[in-house]
C-alpha positions in Angstrom: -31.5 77.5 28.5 -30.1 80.8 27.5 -27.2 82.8 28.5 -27.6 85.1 31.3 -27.0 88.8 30.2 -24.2 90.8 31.6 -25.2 92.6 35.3 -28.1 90.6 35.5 -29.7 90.8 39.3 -27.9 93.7 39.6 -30.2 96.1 38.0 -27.8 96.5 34.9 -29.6 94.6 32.4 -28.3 96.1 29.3 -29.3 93.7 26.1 -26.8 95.9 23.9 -24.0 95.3 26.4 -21.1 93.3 24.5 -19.2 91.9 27.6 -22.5 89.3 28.2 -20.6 87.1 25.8 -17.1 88.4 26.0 -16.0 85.6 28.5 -17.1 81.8 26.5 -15.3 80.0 29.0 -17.0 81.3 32.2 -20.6 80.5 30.2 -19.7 77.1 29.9 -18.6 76.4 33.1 -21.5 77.6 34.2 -23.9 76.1 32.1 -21.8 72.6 33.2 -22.5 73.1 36.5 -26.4 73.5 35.9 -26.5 70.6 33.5 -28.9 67.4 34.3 -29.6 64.7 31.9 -32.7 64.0 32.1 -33.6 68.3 31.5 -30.5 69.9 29.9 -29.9 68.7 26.1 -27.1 70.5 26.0 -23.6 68.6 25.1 -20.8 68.7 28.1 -18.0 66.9 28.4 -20.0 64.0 29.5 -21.6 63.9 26.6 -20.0 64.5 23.4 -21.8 65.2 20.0 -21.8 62.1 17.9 -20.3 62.5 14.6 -23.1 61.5 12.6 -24.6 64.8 14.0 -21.4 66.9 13.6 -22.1 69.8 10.8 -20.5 68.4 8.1 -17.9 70.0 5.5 -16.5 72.2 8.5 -19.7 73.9 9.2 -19.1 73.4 12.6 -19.0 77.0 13.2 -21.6 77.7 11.1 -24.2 75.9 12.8 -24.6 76.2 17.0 -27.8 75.9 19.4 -28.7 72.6 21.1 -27.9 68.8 20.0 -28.9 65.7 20.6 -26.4 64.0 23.0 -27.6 60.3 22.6 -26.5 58.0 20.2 -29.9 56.9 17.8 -27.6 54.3 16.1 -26.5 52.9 19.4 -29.9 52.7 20.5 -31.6 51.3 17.8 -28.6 48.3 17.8 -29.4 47.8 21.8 -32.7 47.5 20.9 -33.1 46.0 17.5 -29.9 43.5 18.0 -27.1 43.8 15.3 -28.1 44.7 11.7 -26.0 43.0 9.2 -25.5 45.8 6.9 -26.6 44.5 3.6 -24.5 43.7 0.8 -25.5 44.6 -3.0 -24.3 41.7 -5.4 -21.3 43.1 -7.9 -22.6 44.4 -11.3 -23.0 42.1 -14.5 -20.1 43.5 -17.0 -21.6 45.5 -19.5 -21.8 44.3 -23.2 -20.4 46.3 -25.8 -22.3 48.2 -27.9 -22.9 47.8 -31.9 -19.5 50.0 -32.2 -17.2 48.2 -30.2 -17.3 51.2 -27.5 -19.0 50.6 -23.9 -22.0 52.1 -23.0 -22.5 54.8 -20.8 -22.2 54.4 -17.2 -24.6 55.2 -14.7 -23.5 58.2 -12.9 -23.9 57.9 -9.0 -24.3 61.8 -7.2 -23.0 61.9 -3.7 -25.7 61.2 -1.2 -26.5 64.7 0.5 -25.8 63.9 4.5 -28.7 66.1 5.6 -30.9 63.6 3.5 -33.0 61.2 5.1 -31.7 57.5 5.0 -34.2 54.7 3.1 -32.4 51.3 4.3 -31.4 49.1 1.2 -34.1 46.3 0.4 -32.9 43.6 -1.8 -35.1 42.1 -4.9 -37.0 38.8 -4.0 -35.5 35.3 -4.7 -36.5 32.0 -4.5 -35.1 31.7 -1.5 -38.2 34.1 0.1 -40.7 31.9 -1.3 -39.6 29.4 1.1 -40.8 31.2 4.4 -38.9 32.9 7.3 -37.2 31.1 9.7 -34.4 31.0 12.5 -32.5 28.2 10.8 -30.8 28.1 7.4 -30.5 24.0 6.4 -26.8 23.4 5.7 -25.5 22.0 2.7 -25.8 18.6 1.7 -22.0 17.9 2.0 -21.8 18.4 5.9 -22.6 15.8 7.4 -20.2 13.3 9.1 -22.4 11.7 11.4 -25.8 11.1 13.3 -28.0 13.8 14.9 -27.4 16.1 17.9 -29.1 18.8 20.2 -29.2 21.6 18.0 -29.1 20.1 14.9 -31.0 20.1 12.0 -33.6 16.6 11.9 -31.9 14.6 9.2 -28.4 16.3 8.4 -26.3 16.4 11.5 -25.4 19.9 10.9 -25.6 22.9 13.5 -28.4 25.1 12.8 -27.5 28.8 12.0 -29.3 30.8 14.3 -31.0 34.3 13.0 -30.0 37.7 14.7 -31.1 37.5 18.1 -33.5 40.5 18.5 -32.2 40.8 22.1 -29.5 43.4 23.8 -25.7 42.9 24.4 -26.2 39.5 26.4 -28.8 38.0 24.5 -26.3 38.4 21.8 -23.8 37.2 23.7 -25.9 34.1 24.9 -26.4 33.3 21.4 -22.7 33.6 20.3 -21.5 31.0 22.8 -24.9 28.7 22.2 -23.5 28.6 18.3 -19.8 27.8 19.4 -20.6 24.8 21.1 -22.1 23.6 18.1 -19.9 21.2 15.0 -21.0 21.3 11.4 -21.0 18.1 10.0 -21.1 17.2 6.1 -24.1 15.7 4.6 -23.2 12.6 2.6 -23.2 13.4 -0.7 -25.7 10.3 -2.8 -24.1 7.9 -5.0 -24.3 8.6 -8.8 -25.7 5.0 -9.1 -28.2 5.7 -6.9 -29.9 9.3 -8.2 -30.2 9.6 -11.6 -28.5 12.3 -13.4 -31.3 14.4 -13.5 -31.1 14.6 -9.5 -34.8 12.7 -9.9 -35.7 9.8 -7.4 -34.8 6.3 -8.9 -37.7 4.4 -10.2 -38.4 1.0 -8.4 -37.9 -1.8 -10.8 -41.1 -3.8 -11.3 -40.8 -7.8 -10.6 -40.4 -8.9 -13.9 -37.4 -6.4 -14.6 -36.2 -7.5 -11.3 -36.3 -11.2 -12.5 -34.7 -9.8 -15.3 -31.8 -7.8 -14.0 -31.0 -11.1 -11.9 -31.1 -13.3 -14.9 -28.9 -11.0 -16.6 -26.1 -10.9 -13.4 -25.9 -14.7 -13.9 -23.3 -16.5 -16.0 -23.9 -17.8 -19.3 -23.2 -22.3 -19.1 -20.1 -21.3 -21.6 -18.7 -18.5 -18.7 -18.7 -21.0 -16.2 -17.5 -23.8 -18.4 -14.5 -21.5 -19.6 -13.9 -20.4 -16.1 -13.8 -24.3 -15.0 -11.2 -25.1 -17.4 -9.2 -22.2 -16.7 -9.2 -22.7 -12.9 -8.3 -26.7 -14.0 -5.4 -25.8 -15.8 -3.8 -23.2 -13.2 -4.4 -26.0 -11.0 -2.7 -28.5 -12.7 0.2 -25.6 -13.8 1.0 -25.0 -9.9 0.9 -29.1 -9.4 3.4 -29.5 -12.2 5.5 -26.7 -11.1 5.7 -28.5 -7.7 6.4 -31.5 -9.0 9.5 -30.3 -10.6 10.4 -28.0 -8.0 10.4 -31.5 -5.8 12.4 -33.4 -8.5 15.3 -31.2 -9.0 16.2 -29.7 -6.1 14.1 -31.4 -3.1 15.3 -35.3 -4.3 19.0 -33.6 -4.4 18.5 -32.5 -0.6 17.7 -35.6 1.0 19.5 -38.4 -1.3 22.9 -35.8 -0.1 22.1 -35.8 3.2 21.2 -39.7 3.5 24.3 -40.0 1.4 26.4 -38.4 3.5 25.0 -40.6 6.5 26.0 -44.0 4.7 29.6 -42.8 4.3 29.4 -41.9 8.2 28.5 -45.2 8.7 30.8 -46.9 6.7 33.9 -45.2 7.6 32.9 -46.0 11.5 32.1 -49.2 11.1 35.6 -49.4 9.2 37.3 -47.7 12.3 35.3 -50.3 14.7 37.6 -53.0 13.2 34.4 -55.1 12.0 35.4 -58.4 10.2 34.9 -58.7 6.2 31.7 -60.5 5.5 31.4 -63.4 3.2 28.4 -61.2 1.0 26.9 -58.1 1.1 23.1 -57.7 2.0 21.2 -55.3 -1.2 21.0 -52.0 0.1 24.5 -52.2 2.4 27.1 -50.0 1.4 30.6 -52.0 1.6 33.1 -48.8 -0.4 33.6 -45.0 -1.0 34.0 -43.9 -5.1 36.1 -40.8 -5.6 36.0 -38.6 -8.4 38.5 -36.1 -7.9 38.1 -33.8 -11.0 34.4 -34.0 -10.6 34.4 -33.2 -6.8 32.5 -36.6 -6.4 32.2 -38.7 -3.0 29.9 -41.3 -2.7 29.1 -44.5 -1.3 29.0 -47.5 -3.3 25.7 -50.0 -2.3 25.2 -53.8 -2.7 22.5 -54.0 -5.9 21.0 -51.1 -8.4 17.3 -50.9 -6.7 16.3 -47.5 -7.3 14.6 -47.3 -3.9 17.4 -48.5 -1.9 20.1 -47.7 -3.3 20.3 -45.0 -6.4 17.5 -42.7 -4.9 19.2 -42.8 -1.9 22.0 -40.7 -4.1 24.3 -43.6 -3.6 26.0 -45.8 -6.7 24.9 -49.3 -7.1 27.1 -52.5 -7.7 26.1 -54.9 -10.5 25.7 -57.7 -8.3 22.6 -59.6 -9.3 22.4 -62.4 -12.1 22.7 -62.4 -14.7 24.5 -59.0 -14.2 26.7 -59.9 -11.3 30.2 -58.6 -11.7 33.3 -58.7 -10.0 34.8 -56.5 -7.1 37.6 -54.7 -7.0 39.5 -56.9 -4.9 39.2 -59.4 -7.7 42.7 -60.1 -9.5 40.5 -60.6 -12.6 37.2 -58.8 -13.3 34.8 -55.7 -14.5 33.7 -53.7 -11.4 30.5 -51.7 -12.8 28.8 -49.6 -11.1 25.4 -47.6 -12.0 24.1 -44.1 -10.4 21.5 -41.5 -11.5 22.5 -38.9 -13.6 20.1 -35.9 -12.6 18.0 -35.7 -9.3 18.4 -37.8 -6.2 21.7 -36.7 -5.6 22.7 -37.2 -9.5 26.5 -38.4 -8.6 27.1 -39.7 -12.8 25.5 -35.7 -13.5 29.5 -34.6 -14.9 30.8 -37.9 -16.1 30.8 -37.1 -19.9 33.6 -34.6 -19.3 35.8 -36.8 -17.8 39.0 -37.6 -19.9 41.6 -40.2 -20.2 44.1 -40.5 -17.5 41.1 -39.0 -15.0 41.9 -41.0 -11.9 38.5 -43.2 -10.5 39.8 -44.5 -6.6 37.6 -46.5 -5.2 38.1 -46.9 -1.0 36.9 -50.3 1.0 38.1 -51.3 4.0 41.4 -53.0 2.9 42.5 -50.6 -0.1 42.5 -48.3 -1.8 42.0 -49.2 -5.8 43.6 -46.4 -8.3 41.4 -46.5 -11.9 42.3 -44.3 -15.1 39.8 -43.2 -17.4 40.3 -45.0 -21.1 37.4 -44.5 -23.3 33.7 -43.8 -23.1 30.4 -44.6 -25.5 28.3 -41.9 -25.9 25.2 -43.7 -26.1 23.9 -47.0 -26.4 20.9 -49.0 -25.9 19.6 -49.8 -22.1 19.3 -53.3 -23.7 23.0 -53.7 -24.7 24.3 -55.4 -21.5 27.6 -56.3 -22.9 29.5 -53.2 -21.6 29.7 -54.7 -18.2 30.9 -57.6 -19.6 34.6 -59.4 -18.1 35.8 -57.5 -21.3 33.7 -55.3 -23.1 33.9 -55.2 -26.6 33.5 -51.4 -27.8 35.8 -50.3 -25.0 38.9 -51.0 -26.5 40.0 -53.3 -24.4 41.5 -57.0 -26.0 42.4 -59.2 -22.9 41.3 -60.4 -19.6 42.0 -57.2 -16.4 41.1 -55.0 -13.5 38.3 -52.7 -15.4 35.9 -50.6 -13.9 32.8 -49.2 -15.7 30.3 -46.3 -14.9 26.7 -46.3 -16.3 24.3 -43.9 -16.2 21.7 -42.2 -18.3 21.5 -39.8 -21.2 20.5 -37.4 -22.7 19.9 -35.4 -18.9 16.5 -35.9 -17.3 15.7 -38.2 -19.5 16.4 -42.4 -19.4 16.3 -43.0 -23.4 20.2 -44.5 -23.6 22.9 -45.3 -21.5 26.2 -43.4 -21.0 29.3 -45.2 -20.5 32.8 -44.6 -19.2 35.4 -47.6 -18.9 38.5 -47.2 -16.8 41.2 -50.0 -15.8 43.5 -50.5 -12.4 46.7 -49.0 -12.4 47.1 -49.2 -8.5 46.2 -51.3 -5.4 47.4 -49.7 -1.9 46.3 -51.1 1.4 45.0 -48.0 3.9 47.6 -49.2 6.2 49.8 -46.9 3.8 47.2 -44.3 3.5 45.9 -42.4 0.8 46.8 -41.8 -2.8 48.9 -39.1 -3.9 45.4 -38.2 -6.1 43.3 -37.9 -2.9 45.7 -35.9 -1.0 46.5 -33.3 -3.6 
């Protein structure tokens, strides 16, 4: 369509007239108001020039007449789908030359815009060989878990759809249809299982199978060796055990049935019972008090060791031919025997006592005051005269009230005996009460 000239259908067509085109702005409101889509190609305000068909380098002036008013991009990506555009992989760096200086770089001109466009293709790979398809597979180290809808057969993994060839809601469709989806890694294989070549393992045959087993097994020495090992940590927790029982457990129970025969023999004291003519083995009849060695301790008819001293009580001599006096005897040796370690271990501190070290031993009647005199290292379990009426290596020369203590030595073992003599220097009935050594 063409401007109309000036005075046209008036009869005053005048092609050299210069006021046909003196007014822009009435032209183009006219030519707006004859304009149809589907017959005027002319550009309005409806429908702007697209850029890419602007004159370029401000040759808009330069270059007027009739445009195209669609968009060929537009409608090639409505049609076509989306078009990634493609992406050319960075350049290698460049060696240097033989003199140390780069080479030359190739010099890109500026692509002329009036050109025609030939779309990028990229050089073949490997990966064409392989045959189009909608899906890529997804890497090996996706997976998590078994199969879904949608996934690929195998790998658990969410296929990766291609370009949907559709419009704006085919697109769309396949947008939210690849949401729903999870990608899940593909267990990576075992290095004992794929050899480091990435090539499948080899089945064994049967007789390297036989072997391999034969191998796995223990030599008769291995198991031997292992036997004796797992004998002696056995019999290294037993023994551990054993001691564990022996020095602390037999201290535990000979206190506590220790401290239930002095219960007993104080009550039966306060129940007024009458002084028998003998005591039964086993019966506890008196108290021993050690005051420097914090000792208290019931004093029992006979020196069994299963009913009396590992029972953590102190056993009279009272058996023949060992049969001693008691203290209420106005002549005599009053000895007494008690473990020195485990079961209660009342004798455990006797060494350190010294002369003048009160002894008091408590019966129903009295109370009977000893001082410590001497004491024998060690002698023989054989030599049975230091329990004698007057015993010859304690320094004693006459006929008296002694008292002797007998135990074993050296500690935890029962090689020799340990002895410490003491004699009476006071009698006091309980009807005046306690010592001044037992109250202090």
């Amino acid at each position: 369509m063409t401007p109309p000239r000036h005075g046209a259908g008036t009869g005053q067509d005048d092609p050299h007239d210069a006021r046909a085109y003196e007014d822009p702005a009435a032209f183009q409101a006219a030519a707006h108001r004859l304009s149809d889509p589907l017959n005027d190609p002319l550009p309005g305000p409806g429908h702007p020039v697209p850029p890419q068909q602007q004159a370029p380098y401000g040759l808009q002036g330069a270059q007027e007449g009739p445009q195209e008013w669609y968009d060929p991009e537009g409608y090639q990506r409505d049609w076509y789908g989306h078009q990634e555009p493609v992406r050319q992989p960075p350049a290698a760096p460049q060696p240097l030359g033989d003199d140390g200086t780069e080479p030359p770089t190739e010099v890109f001109h500026r692509i002329d815009p009036q050109e025609p466009y030939e779309p990028y293709e990229p050089p073949p790979s490997y990966e064409a060989d392989a045959g189009p398809g909608p899906a890529h597979r997804p890497e090996p180290d996706a997976y998590t878990g078994p199969d879904e809808p949608g996934d690929v057969p195998g790998t658990g993994a969410s296929v990766t759809p291609a370009p949907s060839p559709g419009g704006r809601a085919e697109r769309r469709r396949a947008a939210n249809a690849k949401g729903r989806g999870r990608r899940r890694p593909v267990p990576r294989p075992s290095a004992a299982a794929t050899p480091a070549d990435g090539a499948p393992a080899k089945p064994m045959t049967r007789m390297e199978a036989r072997r391999a087993a034969k191998a796995a097994k223990d030599s008769p020495a291995v198991v031997i060796s292992r036997g004796i090992g797992e004998l002696f940590i056995t019999l290294g927790v037993l023994m551990l055990l054993f001691v564990t029982y022996q020095l602390w457990w037999t201290n535990v129970r000979a206190d506590q049935i220790a401290g239930r025969e002095t219960h007993k023999i104080q009550d039966n004291w306060a129940k007024g019972g009458g002084k028998p003519e003998a005591f039964e083995p086993g019966q506890g009849f008196a108290i021993l008090h050690i005051p420097k060695l914090d000792v208290v301790t019931p004093i029992a008819e006979g020196i069994s060791k299963e009913k009396v001293l590992d029972r953590g009580m102190v056993g009279h001599y009272s058996e023949e031919p060992l049969r001693t006096a008691m203290p209420s005897d106005k002549q005599g040796n009053f000895a007494l025997a008690g473990h020195r370690n485990t079961h209660g271990e009342p004798f455990r501190y006797v060494n350190r006592l010294r002369p003048g070290d009160p002894i008091v031993v408590e019966t129903q009647e009295a109370y009977y005051t000893y001082e410590m005199t001497s004491v024998l290292p060690q002698t023989s379990p054989s030599n049975v005269s230091v329990i004698g009426p007057v015993p010859p290596q304690s320094g004693f020369t006459k006929p008296g009230r002694y008292i002797t203590l007998t135990t074993c030595t050296p500690e935890f073992t029962s090689t020799y005996r340990l002895i410490v003599w003491g004699k009476m220097v006071d009698e006091r009935p309980r009807s005046k009460g306690k010592p001044d050594v037992l109250v202090d």
